[in-house]
Backbone as a printed PyTorch tensor [residue, N CA C, xyz], in Angstrom:
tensor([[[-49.4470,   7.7820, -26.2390],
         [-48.7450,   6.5440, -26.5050],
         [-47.3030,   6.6270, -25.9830]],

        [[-46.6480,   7.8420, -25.9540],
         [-44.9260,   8.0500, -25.8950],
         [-44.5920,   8.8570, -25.3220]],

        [[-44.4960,   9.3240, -24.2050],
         [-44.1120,  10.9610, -23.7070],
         [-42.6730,  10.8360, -23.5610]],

        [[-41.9710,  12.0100, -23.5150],
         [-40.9010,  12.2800, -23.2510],
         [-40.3320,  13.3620, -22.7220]],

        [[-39.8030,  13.1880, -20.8920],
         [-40.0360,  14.2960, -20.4190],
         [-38.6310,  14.9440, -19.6310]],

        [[-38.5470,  16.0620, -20.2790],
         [-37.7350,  16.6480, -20.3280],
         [-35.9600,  15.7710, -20.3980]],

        [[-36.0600,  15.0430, -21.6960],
         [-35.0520,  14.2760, -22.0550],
         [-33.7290,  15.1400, -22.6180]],

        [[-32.5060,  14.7590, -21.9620],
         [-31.3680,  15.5030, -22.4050],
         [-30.2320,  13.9400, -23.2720]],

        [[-29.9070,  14.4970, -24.2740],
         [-29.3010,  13.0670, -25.0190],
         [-27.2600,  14.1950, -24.7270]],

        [[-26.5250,  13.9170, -24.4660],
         [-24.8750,  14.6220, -24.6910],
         [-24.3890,  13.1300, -25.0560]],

        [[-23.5370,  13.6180, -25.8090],
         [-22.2710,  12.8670, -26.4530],
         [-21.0560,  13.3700, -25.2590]],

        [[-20.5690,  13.0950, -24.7150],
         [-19.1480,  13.4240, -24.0410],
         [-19.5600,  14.9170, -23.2950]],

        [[-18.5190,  16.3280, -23.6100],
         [-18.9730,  17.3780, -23.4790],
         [-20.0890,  18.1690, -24.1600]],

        [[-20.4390,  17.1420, -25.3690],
         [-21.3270,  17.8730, -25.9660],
         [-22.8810,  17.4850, -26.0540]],

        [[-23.7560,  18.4970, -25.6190],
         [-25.2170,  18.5670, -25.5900],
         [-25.6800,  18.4360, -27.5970]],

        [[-26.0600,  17.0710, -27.0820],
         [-26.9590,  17.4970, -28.6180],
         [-28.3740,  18.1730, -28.5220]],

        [[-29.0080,  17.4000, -27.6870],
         [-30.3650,  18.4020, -27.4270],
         [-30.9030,  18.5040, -25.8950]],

        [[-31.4080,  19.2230, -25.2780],
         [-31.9790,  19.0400, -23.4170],
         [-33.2960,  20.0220, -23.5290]],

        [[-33.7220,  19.3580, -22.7650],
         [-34.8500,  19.6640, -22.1550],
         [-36.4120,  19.6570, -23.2250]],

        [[-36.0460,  18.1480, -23.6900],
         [-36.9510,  18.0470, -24.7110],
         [-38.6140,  17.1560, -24.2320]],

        [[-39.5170,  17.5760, -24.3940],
         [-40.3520,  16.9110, -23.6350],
         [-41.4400,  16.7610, -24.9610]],

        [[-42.0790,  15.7540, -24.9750],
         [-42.8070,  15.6670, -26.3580],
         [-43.8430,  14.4570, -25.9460]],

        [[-45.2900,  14.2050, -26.3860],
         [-46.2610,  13.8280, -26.4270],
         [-46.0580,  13.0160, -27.7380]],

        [[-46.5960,  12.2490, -27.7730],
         [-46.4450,  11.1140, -29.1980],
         [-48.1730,  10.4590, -29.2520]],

        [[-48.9050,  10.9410, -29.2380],
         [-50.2770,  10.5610, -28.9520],
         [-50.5510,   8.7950, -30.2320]],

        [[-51.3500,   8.0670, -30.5910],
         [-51.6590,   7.0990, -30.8850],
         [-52.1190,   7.6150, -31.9590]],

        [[-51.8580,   6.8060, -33.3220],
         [-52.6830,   7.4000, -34.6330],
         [-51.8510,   8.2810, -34.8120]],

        [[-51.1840,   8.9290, -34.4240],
         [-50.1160,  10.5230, -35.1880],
         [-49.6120,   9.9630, -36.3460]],

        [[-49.0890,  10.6020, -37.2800],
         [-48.3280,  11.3880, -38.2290],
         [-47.7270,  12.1660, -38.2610]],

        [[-46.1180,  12.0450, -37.5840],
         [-45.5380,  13.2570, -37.1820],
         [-44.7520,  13.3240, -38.5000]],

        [[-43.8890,  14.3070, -38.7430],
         [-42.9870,  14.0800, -39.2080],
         [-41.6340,  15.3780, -38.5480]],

        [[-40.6450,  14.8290, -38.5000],
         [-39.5480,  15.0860, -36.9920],
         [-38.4680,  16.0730, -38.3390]],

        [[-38.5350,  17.5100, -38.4290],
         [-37.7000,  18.0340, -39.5830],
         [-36.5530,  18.7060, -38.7870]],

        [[-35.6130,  19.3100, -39.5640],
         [-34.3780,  19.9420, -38.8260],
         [-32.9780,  19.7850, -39.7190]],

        [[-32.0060,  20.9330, -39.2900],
         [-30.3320,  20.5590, -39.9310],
         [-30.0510,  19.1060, -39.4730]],

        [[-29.1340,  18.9620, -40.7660],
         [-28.0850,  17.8120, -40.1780],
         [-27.4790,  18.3790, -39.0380]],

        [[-27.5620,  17.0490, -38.2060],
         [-26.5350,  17.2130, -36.9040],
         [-27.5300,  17.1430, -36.0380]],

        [[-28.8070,  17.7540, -35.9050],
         [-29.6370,  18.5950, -34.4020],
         [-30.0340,  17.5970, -33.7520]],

        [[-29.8680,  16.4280, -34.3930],
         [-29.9540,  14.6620, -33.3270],
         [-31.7780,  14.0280, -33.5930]],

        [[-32.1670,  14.1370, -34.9010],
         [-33.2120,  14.1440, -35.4570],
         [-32.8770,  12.2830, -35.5040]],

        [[-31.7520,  11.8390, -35.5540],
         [-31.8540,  10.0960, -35.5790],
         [-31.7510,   9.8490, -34.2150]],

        [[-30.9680,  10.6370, -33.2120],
         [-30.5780,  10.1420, -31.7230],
         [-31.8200,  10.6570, -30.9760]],

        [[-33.1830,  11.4150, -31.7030],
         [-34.2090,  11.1420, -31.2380],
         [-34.8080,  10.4310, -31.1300]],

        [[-34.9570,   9.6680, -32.3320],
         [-36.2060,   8.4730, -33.0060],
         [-35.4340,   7.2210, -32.0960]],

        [[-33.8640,   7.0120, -32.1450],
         [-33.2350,   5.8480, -31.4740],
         [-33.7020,   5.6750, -29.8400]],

        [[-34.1240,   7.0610, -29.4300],
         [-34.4970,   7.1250, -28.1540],
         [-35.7160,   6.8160, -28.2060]],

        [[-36.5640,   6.8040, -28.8550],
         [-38.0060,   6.6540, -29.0110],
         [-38.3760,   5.2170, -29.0250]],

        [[-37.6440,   4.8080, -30.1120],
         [-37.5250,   3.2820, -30.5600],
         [-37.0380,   2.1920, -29.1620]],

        [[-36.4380,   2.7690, -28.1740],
         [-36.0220,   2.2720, -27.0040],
         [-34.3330,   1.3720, -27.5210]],

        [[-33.6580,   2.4630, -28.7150],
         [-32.7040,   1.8620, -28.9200],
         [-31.0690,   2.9820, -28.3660]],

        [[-31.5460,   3.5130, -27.6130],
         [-30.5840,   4.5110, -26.9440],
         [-31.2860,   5.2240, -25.8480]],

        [[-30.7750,   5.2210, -24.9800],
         [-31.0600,   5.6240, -23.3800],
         [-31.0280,   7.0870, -23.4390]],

        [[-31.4470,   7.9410, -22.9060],
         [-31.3190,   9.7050, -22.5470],
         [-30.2910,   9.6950, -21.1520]],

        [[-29.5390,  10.7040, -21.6440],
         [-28.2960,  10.8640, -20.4430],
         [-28.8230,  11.4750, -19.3590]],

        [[-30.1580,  12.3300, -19.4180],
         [-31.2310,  12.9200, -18.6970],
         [-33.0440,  12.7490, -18.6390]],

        [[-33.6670,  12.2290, -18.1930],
         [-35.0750,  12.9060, -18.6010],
         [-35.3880,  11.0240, -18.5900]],

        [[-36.7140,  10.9350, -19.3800],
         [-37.1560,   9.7200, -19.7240],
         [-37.9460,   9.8680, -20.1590]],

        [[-38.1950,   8.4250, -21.0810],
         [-38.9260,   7.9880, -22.4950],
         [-39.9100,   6.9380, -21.7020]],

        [[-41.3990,   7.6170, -21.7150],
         [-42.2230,   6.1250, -21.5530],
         [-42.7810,   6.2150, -22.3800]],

        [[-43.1870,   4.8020, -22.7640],
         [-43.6710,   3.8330, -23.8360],
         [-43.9580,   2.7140, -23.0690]],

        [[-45.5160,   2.1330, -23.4120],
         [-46.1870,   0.8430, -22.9150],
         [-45.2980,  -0.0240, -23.3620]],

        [[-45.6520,  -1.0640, -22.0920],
         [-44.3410,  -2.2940, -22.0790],
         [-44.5500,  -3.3720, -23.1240]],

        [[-46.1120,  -3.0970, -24.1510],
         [-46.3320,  -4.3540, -25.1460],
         [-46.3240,  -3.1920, -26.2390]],

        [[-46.3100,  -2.2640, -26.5170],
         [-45.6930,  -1.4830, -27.7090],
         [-44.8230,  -2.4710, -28.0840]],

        [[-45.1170,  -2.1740, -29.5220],
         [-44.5720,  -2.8530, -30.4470],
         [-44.0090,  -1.4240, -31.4960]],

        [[-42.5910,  -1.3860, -31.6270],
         [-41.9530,  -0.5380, -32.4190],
         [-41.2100,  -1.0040, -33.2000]],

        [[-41.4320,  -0.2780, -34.7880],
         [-40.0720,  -0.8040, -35.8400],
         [-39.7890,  -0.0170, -36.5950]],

        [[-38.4890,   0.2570, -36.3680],
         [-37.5210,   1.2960, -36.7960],
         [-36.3260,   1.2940, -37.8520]],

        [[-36.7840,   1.5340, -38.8440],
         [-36.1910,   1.9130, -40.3180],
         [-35.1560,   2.7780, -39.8530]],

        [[-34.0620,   2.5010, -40.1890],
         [-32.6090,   3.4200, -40.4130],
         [-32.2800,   4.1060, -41.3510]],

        [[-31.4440,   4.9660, -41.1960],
         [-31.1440,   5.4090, -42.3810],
         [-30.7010,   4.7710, -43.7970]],

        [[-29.6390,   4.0280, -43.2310],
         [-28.8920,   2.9960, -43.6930],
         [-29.1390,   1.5280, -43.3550]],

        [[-29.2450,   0.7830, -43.9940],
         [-29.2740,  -1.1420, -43.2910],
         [-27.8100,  -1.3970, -43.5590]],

        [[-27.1490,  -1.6440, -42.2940],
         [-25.8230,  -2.1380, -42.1550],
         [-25.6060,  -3.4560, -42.5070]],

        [[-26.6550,  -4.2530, -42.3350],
         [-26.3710,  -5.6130, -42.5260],
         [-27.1580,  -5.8360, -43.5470]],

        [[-26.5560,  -6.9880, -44.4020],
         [-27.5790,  -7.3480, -45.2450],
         [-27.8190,  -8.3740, -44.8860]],

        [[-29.5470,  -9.0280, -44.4180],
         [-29.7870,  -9.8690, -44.2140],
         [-29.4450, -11.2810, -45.4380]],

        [[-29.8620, -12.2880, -44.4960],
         [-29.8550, -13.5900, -45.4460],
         [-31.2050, -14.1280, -46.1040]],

        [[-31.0570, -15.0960, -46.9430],
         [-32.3620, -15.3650, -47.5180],
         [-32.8190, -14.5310, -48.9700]],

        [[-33.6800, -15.3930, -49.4000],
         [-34.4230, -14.8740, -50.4790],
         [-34.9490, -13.3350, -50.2460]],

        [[-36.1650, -12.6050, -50.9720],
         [-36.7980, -10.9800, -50.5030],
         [-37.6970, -12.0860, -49.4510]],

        [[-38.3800, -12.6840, -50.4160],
         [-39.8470, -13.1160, -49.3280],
         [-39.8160, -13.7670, -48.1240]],

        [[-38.5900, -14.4730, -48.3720],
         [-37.9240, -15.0250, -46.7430],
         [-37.3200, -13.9400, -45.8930]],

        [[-37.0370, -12.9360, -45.8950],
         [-36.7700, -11.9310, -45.2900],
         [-38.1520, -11.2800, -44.5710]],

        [[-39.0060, -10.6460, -45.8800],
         [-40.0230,  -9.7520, -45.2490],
         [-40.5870, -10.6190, -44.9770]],

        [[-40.9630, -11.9210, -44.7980],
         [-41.1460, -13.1560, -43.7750],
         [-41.4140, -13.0860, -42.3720]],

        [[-39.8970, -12.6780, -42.3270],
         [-39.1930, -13.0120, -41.1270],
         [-39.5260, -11.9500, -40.2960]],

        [[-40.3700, -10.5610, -40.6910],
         [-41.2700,  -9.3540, -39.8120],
         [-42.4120, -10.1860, -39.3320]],

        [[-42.5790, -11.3780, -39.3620],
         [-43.7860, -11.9070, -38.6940],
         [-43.4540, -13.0100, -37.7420]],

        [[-42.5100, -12.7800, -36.9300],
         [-41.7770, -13.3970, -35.6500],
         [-42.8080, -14.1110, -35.1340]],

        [[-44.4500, -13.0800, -34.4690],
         [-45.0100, -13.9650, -33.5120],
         [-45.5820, -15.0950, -34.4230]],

        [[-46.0960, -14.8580, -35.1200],
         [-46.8570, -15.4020, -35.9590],
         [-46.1370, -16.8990, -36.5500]],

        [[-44.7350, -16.6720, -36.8300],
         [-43.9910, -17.6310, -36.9410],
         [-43.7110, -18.6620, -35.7810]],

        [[-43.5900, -17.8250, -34.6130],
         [-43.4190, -18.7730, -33.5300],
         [-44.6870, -19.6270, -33.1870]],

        [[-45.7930, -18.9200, -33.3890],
         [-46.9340, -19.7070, -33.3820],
         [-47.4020, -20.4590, -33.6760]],

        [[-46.7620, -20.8860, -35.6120],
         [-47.1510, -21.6410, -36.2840],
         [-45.7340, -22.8940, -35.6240]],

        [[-44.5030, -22.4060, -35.2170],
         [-43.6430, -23.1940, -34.7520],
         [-44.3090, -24.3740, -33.6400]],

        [[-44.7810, -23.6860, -32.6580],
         [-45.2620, -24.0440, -31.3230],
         [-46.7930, -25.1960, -31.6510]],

        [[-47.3420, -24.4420, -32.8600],
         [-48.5930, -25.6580, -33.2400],
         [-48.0070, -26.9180, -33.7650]],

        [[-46.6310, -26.9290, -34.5630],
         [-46.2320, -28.0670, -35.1230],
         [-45.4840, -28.7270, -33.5390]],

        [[-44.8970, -28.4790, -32.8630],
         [-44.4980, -28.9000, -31.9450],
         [-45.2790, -30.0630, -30.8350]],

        [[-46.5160, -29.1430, -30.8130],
         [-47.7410, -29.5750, -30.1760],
         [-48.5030, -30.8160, -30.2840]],

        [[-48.3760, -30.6130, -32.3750],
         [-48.5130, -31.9330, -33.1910],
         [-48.4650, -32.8800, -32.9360]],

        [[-46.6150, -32.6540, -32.5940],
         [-45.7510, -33.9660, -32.7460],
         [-46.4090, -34.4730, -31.3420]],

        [[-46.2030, -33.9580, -30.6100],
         [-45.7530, -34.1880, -29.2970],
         [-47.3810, -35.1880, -28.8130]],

        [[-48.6400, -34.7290, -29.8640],
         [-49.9430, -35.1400, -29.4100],
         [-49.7080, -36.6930, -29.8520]],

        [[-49.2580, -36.6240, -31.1510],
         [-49.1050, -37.7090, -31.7450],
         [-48.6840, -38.5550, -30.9180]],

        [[-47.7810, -38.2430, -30.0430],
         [-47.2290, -39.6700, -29.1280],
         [-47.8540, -39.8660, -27.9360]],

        [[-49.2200, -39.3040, -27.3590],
         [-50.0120, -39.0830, -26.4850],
         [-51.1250, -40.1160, -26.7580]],

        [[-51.2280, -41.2520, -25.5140],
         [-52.8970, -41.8800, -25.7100],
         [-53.6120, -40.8660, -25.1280]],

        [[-54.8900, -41.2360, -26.4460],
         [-55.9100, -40.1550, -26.3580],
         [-56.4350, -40.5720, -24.2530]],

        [[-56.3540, -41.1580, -23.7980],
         [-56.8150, -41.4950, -22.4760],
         [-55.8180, -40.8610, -21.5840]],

        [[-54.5910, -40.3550, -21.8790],
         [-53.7390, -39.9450, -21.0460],
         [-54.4240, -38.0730, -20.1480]],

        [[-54.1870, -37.9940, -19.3990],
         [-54.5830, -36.3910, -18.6450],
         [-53.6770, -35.5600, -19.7790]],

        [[-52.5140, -35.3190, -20.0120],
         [-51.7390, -34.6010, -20.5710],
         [-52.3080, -34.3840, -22.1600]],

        [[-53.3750, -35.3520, -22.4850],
         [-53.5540, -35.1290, -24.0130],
         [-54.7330, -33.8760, -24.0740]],

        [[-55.4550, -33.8340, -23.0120],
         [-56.5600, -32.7910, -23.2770],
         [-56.0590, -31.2010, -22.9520]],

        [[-54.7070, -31.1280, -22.0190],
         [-53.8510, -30.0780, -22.1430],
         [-53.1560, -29.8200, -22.9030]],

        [[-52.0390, -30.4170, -23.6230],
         [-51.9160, -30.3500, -25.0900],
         [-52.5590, -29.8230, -26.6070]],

        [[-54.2530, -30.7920, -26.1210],
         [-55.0360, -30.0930, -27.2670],
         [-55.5270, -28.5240, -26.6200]],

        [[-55.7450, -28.4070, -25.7220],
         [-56.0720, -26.9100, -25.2650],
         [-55.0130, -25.8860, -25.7890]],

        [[-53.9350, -26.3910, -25.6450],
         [-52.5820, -25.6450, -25.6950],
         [-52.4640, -25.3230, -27.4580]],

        [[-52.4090, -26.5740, -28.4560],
         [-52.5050, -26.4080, -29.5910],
         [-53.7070, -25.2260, -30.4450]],

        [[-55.4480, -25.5530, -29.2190],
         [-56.1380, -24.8910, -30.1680],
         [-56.1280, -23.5310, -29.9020]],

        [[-55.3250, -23.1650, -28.5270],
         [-54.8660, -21.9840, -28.4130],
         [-53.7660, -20.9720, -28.7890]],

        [[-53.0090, -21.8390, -29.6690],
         [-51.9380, -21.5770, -30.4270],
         [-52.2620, -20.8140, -31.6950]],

        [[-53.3210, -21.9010, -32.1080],
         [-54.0000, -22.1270, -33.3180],
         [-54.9390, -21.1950, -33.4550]],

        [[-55.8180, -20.6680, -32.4230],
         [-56.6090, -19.9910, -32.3710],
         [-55.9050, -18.0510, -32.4920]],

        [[-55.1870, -18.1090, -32.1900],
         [-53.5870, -16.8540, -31.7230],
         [-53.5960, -16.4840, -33.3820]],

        [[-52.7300, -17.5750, -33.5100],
         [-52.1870, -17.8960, -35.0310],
         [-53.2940, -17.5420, -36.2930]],

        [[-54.5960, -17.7340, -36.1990],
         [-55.4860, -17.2310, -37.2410],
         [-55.6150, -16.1480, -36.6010]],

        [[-56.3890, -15.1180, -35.4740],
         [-56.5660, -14.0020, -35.3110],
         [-55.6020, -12.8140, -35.7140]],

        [[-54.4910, -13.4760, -36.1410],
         [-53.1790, -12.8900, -36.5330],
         [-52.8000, -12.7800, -38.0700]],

        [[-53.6620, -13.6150, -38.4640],
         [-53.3990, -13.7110, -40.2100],
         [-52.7900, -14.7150, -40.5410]],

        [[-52.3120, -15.8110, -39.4020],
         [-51.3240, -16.1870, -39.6550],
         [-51.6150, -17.4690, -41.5440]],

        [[-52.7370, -17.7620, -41.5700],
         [-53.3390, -18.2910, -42.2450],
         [-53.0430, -17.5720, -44.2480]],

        [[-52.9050, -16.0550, -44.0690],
         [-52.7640, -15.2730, -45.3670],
         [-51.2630, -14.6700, -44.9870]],

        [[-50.6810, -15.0070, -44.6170],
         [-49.0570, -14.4060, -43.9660],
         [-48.3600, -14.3430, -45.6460]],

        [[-48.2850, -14.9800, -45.9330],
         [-47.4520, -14.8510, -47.4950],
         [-48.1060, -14.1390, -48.1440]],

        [[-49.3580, -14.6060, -48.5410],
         [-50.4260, -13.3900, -49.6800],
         [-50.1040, -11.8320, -48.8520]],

        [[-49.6520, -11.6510, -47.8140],
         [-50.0770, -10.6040, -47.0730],
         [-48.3230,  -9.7510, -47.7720]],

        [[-47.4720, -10.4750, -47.0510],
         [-46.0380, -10.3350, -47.6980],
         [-45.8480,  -9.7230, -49.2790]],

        [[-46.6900, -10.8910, -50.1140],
         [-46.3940, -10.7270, -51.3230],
         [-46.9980,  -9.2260, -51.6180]],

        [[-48.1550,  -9.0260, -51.3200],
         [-48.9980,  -7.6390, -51.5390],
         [-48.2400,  -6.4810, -50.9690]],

        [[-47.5730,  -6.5700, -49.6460],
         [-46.5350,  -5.4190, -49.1380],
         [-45.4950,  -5.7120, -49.9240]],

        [[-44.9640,  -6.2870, -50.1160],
         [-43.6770,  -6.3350, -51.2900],
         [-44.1770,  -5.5920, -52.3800]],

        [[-45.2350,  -5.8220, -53.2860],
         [-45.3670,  -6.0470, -54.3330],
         [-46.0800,  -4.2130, -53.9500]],

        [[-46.6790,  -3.5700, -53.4000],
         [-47.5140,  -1.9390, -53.1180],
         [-46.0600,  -1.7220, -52.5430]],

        [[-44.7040,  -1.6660, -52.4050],
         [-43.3900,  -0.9820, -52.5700],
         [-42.7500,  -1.1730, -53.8090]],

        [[-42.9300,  -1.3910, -55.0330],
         [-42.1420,  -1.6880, -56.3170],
         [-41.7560,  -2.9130, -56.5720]],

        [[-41.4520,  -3.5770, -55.9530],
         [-40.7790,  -5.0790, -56.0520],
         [-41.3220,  -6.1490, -56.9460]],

        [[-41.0440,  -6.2520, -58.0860],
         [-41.5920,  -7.2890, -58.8990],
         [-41.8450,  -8.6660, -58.6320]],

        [[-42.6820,  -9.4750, -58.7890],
         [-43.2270, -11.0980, -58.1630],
         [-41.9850, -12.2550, -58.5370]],

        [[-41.2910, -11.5200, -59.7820],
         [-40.1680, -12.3290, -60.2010],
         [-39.2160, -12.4580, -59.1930]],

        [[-39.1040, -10.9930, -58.5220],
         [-37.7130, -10.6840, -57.7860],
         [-37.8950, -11.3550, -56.0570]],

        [[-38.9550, -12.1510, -55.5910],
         [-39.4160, -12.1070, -54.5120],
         [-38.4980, -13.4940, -53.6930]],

        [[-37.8960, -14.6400, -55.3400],
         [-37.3680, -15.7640, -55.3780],
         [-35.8000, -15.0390, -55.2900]],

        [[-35.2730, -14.0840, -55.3980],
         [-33.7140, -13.8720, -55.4760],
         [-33.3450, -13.3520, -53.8430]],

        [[-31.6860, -13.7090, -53.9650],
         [-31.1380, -13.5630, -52.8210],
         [-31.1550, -11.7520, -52.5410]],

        [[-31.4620, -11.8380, -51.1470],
         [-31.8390,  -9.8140, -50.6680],
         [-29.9010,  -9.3450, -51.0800]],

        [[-29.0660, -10.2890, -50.9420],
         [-27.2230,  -9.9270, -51.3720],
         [-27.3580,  -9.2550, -52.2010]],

        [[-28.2100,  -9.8430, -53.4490],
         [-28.0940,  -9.1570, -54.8170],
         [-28.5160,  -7.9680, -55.1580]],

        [[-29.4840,  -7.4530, -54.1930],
         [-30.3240,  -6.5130, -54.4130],
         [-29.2560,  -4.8190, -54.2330]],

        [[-29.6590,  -3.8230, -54.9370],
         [-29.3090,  -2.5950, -54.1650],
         [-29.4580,  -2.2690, -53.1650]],

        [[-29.0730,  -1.3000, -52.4710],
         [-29.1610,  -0.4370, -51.2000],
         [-30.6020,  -0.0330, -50.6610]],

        [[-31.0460,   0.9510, -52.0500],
         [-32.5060,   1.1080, -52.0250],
         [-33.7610,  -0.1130, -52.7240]],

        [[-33.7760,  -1.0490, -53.2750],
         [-34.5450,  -2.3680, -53.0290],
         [-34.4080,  -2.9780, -51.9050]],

        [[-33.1400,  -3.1200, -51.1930],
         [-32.6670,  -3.8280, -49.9920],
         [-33.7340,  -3.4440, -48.7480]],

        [[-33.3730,  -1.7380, -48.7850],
         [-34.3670,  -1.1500, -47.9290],
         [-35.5040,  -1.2940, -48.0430]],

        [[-36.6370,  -1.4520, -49.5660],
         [-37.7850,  -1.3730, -49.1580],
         [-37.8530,  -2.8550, -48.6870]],

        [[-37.3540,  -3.9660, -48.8270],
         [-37.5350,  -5.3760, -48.3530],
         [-37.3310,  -5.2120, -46.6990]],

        [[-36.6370,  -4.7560, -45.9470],
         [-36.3350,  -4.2680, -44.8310],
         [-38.1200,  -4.1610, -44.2230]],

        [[-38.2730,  -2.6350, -44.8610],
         [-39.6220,  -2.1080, -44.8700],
         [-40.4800,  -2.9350, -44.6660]],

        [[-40.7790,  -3.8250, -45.7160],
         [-42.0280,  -4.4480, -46.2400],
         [-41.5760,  -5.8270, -44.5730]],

        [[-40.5930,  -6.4670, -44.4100],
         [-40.3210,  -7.1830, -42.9970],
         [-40.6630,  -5.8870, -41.8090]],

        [[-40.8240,  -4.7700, -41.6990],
         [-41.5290,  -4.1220, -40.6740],
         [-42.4650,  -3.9050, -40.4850]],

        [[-43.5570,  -3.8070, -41.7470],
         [-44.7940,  -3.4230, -42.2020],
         [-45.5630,  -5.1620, -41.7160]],

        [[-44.8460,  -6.0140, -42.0890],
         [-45.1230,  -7.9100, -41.8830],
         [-45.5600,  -7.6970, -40.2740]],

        [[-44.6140,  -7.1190, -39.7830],
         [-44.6180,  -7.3720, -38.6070],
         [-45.5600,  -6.4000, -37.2500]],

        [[-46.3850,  -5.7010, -38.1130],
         [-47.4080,  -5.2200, -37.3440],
         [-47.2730,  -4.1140, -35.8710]],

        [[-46.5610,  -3.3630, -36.4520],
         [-46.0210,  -2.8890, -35.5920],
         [-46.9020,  -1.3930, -34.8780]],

        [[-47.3540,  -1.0540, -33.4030],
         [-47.6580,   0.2620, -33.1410],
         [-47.0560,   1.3560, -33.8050]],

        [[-45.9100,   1.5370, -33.6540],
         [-45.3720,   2.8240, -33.7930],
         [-43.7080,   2.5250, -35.1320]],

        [[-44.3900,   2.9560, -36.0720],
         [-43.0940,   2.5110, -37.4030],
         [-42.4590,   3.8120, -37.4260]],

        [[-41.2260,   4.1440, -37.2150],
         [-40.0360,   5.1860, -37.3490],
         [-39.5840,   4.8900, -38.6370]],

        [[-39.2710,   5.9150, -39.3790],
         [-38.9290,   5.2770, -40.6530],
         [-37.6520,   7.2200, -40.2080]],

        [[-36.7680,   7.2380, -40.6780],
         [-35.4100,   8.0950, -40.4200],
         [-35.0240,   8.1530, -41.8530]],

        [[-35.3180,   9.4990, -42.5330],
         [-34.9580,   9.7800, -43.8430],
         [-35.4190,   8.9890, -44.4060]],

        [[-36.3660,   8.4370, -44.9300],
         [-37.1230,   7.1270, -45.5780],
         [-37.2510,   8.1110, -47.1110]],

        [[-37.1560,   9.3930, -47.0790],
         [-36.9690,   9.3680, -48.9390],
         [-35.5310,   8.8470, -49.5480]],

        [[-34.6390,   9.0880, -48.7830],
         [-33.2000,   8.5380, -48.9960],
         [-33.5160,   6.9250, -49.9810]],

        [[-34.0200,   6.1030, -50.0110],
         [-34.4820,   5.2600, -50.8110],
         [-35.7740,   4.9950, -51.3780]],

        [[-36.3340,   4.9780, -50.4050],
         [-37.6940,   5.0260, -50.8710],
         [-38.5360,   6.2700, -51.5760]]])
């Protein structure tokens, strides 16, 4: 799924790690151990395709889908929990976006026009996307990943502001887990979880 061959990451004069070459096969369970410092996050960031190697290279298929848990969440998102871990279901959202669009747009279409039978092609192919995807159980799906990380059904209606550091994070989580991802990096994930 990921090779990495003979990748060198330096900060300025300094080598954090070289000549690292690593296999990431499909289905693994790695888990990446080591001291603080030995660049155990400026690995995974390289993996994740969120930092470049000063040497070597990272391939990864161009429809990989990766989501990468931090140590820390710098930002706190906006929104309710469930509007957040929501928001890990991008395609799925755009899909259901693009069918209402389609809607409208049929609605103002005589059924006799050429453009209306492309339209409906376009919609039931949207539509068709959109269920093979779940898009149909997307919340029940949410609520159940929320709810198999600790998160109470009460707490799903409050703003993610209010939440702690470590609730914050598993909501984070549960929006990566939404979002169906090949390859999930999770970087010190006992730190809260």
């Amino acid at each position: 799924m990921i090779r990495l061959e003979n990748v060198e990451r330096r900060f300025g004069a300094q080598t954090l790690f070289e000549g690292v070459s690593w296999l990431v096969p499909a289905s693994a369970r790695i888990g990446l151990v080591g001291p603080n410092g030995a660049g155990k996050t400026t690995l995974l960031r390289l993996i994740a395709g969120e930092d470049e190697p000063t040497l070597g290279r990272v391939h990864r298929p161009r429809d990989l889908r990766v989501a990468f848990l931090p140590q820390q969440v710098e930002t706190v998102a906006e929104g309710t929990v469930l509007e957040v871990a929501l928001a890990g279901a991008d395609r799925l959202l755009a899909l259901e976006r693009r069918q209402a669009e389609l809607a409208e747009e049929l609605s103002g279409v005589d059924p006799t026009d050429p453009r209306c039978t492309r339209l409906r092609e376009s919609w039931a192919d949207a539509r068709a996307r959109f269920e093979a995807g779940g898009g149909d159980h997307l919340e029940t799906r949410a609520r159940r990943i929320l709810a198999g990380l600790g998160l109470a059904e009460e707490s799903f209606g409050r703003a993610i502001a209010t939440l702690s550091g470590g609730w914050r994070m598993r909501v984070i989580l549960a929006r990566l887990l939404l979002g169906d991802p090949d390859l999930l990096l999770l970087d010190e994930p006992t730190n809260h979880l």
